[in-house]
N, CA, C and O atoms as CSV, one atom per row, in Angstrom:
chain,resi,resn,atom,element,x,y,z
A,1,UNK,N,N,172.008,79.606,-2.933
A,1,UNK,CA,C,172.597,79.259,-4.209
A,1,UNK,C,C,171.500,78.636,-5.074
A,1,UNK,O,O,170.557,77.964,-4.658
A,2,UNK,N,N,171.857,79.070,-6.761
A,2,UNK,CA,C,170.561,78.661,-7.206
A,2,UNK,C,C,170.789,76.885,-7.624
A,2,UNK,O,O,171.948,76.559,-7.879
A,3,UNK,N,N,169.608,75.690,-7.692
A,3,UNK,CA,C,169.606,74.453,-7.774
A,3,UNK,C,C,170.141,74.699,-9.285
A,3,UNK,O,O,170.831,73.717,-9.559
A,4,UNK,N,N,170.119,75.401,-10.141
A,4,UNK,CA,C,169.967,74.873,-11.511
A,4,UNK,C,C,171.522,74.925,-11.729
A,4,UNK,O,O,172.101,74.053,-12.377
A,5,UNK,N,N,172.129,75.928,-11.190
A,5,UNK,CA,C,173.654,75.894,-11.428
A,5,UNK,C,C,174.146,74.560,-11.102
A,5,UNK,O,O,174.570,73.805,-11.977
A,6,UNK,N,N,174.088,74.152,-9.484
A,6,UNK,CA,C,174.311,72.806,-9.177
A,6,UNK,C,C,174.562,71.816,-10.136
A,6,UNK,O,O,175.603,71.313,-10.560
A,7,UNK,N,N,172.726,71.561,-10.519
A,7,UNK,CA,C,172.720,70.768,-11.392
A,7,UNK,C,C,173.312,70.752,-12.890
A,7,UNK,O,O,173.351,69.748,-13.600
A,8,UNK,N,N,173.834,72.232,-13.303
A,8,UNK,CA,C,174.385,72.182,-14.511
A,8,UNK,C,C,176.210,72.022,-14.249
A,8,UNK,O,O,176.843,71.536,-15.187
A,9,UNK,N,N,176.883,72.388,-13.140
A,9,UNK,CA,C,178.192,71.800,-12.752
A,9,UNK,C,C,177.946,70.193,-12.712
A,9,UNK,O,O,178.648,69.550,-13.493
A,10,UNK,N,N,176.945,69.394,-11.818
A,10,UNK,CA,C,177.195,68.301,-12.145
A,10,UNK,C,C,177.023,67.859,-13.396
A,10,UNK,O,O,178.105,67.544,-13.890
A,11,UNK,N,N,176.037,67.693,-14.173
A,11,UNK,CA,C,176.040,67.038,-15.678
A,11,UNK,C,C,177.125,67.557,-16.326
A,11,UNK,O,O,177.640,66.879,-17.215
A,12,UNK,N,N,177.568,68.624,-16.052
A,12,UNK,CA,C,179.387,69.073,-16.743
A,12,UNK,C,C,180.053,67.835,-16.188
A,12,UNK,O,O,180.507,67.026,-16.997
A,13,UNK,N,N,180.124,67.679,-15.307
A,13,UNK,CA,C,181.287,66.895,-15.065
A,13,UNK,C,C,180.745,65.375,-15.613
A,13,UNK,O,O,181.304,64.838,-16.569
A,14,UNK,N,N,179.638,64.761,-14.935
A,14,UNK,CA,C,179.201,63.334,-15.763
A,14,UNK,C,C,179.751,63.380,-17.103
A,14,UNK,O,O,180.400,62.442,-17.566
A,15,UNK,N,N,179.507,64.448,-17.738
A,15,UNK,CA,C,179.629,65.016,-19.346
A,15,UNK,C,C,180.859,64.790,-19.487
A,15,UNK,O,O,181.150,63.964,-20.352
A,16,UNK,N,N,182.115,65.512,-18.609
A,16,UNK,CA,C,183.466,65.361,-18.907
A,16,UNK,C,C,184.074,63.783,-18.428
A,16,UNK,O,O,185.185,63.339,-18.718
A,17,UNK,N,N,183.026,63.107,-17.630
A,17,UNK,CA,C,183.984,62.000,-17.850
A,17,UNK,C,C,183.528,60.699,-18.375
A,17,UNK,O,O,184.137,59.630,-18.354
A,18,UNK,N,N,182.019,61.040,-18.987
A,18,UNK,CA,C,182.009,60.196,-20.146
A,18,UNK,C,C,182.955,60.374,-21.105
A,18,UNK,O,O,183.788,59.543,-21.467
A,19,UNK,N,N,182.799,61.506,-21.515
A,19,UNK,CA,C,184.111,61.859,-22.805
A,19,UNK,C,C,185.701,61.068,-22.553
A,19,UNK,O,O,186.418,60.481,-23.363
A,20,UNK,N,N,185.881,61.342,-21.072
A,20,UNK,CA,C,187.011,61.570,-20.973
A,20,UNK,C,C,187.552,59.831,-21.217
A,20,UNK,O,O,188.599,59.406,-21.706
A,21,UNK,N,N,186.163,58.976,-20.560
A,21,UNK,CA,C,186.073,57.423,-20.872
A,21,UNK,C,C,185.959,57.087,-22.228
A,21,UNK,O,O,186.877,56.331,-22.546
A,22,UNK,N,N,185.172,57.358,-23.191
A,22,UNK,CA,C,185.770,57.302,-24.093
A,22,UNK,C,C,186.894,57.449,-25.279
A,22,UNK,O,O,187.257,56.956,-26.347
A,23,UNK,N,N,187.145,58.341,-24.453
A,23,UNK,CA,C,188.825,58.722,-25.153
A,23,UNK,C,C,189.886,58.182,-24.865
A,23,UNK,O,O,190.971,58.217,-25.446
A,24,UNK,N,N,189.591,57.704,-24.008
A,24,UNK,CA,C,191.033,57.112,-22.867
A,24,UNK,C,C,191.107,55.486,-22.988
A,24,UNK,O,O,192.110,54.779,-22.889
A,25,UNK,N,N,190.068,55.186,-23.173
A,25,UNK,CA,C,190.184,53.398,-23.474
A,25,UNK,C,C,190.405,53.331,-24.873
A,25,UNK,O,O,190.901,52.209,-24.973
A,26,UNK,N,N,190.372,53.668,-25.691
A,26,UNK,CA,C,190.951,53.536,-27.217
A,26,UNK,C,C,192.376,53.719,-27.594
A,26,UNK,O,O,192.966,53.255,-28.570
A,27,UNK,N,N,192.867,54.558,-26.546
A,27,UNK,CA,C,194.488,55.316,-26.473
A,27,UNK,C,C,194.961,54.030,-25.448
A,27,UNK,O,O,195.742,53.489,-26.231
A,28,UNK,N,N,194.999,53.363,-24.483
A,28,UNK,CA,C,195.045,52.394,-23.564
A,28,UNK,C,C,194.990,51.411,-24.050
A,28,UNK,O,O,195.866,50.650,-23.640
A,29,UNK,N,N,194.145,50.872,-25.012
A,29,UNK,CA,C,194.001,49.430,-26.220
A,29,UNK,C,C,195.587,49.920,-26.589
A,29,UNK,O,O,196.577,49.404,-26.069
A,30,UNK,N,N,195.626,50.858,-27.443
A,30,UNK,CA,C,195.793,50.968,-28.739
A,30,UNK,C,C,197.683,51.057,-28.085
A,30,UNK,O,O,198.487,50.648,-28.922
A,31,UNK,N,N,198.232,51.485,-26.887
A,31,UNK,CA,C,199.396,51.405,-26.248
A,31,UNK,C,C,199.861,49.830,-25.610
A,31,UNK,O,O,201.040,49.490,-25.511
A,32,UNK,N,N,198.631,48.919,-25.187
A,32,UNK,CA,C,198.669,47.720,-24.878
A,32,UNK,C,C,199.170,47.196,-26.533
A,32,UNK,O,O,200.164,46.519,-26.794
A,33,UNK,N,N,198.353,47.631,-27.316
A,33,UNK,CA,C,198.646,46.561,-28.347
A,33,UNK,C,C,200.236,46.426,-29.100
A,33,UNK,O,O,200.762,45.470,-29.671
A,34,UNK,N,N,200.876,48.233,-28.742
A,34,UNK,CA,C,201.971,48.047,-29.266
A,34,UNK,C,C,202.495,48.009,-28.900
A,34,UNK,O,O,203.551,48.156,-29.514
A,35,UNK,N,N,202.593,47.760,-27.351
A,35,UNK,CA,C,203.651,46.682,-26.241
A,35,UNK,C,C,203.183,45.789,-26.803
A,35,UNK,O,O,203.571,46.003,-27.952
A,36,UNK,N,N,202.507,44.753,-26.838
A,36,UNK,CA,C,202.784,43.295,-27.253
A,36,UNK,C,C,203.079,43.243,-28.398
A,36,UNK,O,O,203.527,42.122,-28.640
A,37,UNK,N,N,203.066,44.012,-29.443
A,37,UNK,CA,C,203.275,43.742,-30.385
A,37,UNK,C,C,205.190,43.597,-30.208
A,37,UNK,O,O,205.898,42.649,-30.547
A,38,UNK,N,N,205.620,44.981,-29.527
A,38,UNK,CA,C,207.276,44.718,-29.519
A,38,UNK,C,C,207.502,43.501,-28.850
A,38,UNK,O,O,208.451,42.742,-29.049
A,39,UNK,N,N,206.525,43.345,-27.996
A,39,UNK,CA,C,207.151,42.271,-26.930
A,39,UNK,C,C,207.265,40.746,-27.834
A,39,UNK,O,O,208.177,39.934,-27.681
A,40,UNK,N,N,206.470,40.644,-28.493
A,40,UNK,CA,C,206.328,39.786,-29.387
A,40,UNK,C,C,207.349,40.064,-30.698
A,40,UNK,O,O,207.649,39.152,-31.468
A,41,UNK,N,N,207.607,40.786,-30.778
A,41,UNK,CA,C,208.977,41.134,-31.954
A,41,UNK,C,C,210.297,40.510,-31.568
A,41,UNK,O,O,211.071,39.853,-32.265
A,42,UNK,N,N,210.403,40.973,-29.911
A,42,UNK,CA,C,211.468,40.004,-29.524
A,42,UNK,C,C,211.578,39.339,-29.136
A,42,UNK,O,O,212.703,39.054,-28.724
A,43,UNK,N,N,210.355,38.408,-28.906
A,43,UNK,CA,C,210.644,36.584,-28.744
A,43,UNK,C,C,210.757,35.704,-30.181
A,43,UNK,O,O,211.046,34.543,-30.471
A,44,UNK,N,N,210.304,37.104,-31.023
A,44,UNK,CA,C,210.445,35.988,-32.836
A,44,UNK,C,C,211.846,36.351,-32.620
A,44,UNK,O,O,212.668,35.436,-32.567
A,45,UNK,N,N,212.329,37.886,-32.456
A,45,UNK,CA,C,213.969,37.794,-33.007
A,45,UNK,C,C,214.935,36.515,-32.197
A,45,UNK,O,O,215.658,35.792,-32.882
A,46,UNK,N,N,214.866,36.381,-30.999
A,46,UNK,CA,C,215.217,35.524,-29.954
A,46,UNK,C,C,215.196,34.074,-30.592
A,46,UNK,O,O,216.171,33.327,-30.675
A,47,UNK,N,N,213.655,33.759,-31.113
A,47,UNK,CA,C,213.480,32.562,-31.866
A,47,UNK,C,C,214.453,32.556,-32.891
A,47,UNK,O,O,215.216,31.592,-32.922
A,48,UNK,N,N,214.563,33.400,-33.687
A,48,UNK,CA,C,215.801,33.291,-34.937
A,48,UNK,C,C,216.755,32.984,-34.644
A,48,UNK,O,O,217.336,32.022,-35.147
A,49,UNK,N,N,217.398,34.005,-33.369
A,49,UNK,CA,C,218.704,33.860,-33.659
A,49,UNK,C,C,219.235,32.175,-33.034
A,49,UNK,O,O,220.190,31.513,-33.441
A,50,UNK,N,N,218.032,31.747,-31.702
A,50,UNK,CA,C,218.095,30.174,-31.739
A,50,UNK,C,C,217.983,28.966,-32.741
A,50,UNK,O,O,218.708,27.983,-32.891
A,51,UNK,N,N,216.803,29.378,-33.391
A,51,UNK,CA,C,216.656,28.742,-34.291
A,51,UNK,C,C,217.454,28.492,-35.194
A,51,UNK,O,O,217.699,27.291,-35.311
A,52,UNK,N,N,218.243,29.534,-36.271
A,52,UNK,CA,C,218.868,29.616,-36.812
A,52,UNK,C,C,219.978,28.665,-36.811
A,52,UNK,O,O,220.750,28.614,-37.769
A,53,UNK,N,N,220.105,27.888,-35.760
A,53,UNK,CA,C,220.891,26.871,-35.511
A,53,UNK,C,C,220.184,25.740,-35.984
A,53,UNK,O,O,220.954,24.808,-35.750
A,54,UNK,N,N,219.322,25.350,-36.431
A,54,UNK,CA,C,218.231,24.832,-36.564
A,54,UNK,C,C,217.474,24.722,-37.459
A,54,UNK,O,O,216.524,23.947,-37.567
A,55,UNK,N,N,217.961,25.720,-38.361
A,55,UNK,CA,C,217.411,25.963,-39.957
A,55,UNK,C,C,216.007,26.154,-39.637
A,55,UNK,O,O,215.151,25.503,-40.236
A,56,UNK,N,N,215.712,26.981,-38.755
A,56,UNK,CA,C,214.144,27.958,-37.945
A,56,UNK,C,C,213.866,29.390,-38.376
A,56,UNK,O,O,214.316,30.156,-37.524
A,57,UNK,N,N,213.402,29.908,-39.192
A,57,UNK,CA,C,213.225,31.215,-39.058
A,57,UNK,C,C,211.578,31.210,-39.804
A,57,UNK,O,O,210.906,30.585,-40.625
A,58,UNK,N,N,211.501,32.506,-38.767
A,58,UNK,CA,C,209.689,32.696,-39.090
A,58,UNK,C,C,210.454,34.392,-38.888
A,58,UNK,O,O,211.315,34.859,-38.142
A,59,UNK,N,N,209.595,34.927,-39.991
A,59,UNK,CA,C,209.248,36.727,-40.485
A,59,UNK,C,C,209.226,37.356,-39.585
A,59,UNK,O,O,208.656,36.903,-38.593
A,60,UNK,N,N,209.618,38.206,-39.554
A,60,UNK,CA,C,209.345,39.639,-37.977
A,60,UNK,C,C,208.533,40.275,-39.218
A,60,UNK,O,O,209.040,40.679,-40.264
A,61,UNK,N,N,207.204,40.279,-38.889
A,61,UNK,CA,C,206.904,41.661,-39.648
A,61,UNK,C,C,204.967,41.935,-38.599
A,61,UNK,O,O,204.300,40.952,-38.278
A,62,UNK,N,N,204.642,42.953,-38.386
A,62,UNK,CA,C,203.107,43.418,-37.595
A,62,UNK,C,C,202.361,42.109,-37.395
A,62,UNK,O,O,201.799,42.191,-36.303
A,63,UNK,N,N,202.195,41.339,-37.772
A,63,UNK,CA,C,201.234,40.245,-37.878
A,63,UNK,C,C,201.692,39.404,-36.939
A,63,UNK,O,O,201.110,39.303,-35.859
A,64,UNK,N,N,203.006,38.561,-37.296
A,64,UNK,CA,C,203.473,37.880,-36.501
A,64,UNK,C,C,204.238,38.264,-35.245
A,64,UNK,O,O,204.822,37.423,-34.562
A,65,UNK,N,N,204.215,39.719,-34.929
A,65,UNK,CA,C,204.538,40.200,-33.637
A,65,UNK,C,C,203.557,40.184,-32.992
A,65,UNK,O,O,203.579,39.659,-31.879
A,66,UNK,N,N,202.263,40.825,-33.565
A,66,UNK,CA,C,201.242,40.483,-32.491
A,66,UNK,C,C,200.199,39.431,-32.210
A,66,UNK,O,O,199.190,39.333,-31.513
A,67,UNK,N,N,201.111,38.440,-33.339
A,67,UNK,CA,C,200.307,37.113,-32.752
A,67,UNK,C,C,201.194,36.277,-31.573
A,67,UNK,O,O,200.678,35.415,-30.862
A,68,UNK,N,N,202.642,36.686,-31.487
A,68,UNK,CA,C,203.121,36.346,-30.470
A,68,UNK,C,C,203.298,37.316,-29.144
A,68,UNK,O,O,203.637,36.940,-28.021
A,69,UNK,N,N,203.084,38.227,-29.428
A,69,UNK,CA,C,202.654,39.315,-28.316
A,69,UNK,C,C,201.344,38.867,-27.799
A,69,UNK,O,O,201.228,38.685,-26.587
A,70,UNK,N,N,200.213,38.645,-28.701
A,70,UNK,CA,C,199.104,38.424,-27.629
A,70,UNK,C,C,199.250,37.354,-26.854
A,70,UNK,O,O,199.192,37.456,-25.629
A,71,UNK,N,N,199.497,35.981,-27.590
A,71,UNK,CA,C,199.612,34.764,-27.265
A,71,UNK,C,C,200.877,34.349,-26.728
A,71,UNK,O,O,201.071,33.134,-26.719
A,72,UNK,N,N,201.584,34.933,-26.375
A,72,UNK,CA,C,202.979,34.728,-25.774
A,72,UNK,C,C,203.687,33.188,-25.915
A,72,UNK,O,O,202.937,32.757,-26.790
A,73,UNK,N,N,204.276,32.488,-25.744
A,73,UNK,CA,C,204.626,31.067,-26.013
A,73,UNK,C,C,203.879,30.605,-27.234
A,73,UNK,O,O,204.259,30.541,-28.403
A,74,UNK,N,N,202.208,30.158,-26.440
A,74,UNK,CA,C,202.151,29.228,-27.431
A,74,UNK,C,C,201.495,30.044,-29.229
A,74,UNK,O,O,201.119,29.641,-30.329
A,75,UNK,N,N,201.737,31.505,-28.423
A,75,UNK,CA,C,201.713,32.023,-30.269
A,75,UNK,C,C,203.054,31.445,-31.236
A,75,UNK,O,O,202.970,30.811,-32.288
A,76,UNK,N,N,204.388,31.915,-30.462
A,76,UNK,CA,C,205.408,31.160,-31.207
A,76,UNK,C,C,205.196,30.245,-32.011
A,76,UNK,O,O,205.199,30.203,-33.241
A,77,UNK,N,N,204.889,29.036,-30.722
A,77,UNK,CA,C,204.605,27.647,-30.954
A,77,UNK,C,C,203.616,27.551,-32.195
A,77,UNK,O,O,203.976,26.726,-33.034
A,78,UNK,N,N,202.517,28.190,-32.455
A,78,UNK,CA,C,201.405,28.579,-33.372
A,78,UNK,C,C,202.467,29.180,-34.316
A,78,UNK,O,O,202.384,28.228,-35.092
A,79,UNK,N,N,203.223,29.819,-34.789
A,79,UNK,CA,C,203.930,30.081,-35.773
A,79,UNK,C,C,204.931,29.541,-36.287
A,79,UNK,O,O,205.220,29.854,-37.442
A,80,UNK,N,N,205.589,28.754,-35.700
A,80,UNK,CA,C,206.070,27.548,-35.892
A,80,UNK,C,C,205.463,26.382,-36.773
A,80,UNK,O,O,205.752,25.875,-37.857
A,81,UNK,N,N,204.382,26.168,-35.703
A,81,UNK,CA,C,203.328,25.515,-36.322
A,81,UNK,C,C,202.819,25.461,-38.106
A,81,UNK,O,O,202.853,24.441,-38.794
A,82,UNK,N,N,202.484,26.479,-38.455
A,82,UNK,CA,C,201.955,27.038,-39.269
A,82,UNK,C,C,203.267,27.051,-40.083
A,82,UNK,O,O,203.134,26.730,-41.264
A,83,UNK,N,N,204.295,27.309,-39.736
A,83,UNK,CA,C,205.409,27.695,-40.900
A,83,UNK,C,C,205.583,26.066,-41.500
A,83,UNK,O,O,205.569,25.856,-42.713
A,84,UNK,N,N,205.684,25.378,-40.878
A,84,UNK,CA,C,205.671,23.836,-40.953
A,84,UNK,C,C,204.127,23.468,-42.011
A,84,UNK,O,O,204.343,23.085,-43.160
A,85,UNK,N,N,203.290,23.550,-41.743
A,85,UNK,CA,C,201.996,22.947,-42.123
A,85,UNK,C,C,201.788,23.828,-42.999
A,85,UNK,O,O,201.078,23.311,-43.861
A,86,UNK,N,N,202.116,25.329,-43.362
A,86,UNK,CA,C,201.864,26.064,-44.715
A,86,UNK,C,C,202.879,25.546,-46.060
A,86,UNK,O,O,202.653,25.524,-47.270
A,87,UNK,N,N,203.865,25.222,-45.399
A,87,UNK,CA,C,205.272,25.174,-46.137
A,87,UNK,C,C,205.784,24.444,-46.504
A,87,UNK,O,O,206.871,24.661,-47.039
């Protein structure tokens, strides 16, 4: 068998899974981020509808989902925070 084929199946494949690494961790971010982002949508809605007892409400809108999606608790707490000290 000739060496050069060898060697041109392997660098195919190195080749296909560099690519395939770069393609795949941007799609993997980008699915992490919009789980936390929902996940974080419904600990603000959760916060409302508690709060609301409480005269508490902070915005559901992209921003503040995924600042409590990343930061889980003490993002809340951080938006809370902030609704208080902006307001």
């Amino acid at each position: 068998m000739d060496y050069s084929i060898i060697i041109a199946y392997a660098f195919g494949l190195i080749l296909l899974y560099i690519i395939g690494r770069i393609v795949f961790v941007p799609v993997k971010f980008a699915l992490k981020l919009i789980y936390n982002g929902i996940i974080g949508g419904i600990m603000l809605w959760f916060l409302n509808i508690v709060g609301s007892y409480f005269g508490l409400h902070i915005g559901i809108n992209p921003v503040t989902a995924l600042v409590a999606g990343f930061l889980g608790v003490p993002g809340v707490i951080l938006l809370v925070v902030l609704k208080y000290v902006l307001v």
